[in-house]
C-alpha positions in Angstrom: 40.8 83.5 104.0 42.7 80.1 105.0 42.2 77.7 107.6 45.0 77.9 110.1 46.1 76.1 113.5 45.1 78.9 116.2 47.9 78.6 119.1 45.5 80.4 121.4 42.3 78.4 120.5 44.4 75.2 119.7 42.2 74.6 116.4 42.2 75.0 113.1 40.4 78.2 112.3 39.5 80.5 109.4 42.4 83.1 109.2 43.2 86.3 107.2 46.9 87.7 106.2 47.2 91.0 106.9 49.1 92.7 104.7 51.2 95.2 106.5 52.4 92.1 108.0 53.3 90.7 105.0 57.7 90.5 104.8 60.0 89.5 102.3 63.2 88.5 104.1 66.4 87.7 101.5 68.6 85.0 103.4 71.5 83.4 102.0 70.4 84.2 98.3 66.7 83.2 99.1 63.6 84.9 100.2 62.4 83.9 103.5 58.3 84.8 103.4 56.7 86.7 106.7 52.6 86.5 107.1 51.2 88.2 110.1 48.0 86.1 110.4 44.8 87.1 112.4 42.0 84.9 114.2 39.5 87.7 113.3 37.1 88.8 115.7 34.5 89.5 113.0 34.5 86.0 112.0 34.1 84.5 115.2 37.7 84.6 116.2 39.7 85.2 119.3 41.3 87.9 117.6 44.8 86.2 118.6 47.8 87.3 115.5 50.5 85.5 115.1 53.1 85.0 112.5 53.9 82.3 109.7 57.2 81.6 107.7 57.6 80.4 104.5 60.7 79.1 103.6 62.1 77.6 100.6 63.1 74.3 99.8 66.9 74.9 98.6 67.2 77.0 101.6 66.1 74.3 104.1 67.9 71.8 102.5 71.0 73.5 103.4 70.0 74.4 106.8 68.5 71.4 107.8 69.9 68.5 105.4 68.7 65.3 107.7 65.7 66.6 107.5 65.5 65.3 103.7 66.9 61.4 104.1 66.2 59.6 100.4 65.0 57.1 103.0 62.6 59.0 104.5 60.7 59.6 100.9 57.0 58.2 101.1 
């Protein structure tokens, strides 16, 4: 289990991955990760799914290369 943002209940929420919604999605020689993720029900939840992407560093930096400015560093 992880604690997620629910869209539905617009908090953060114990979640679980369910794996048939689990994806691997190549991409421009990288893998792109899919999670289908559940608010369960049994736990309390809404029971609201939704889905999370995980994307790799190289691959945002060339899709989205203002988004890492030197500046910006912290």
């Amino acid at each position: 289990m992880t604690i997620k943002y629910c869209p539905n209940c617009k908090i953060l929420v114990k979640t679980k991955v369910a794996l048939p919604g689990y994806k691997q999605i190549p991409y421009q020689n990288s893998v792109i990760k899919r999670r289908k993720v559940i608010h369960r029900v049994e736990d309390g939840g809404c029971g609201n799914t939704w889905s999370t992407y995980e994307v790799p560093e190289d691959l945002m930096r060339r899709l989205a290369p203002i988004l890492f400015n030197p500046e910006w560093e912290v």
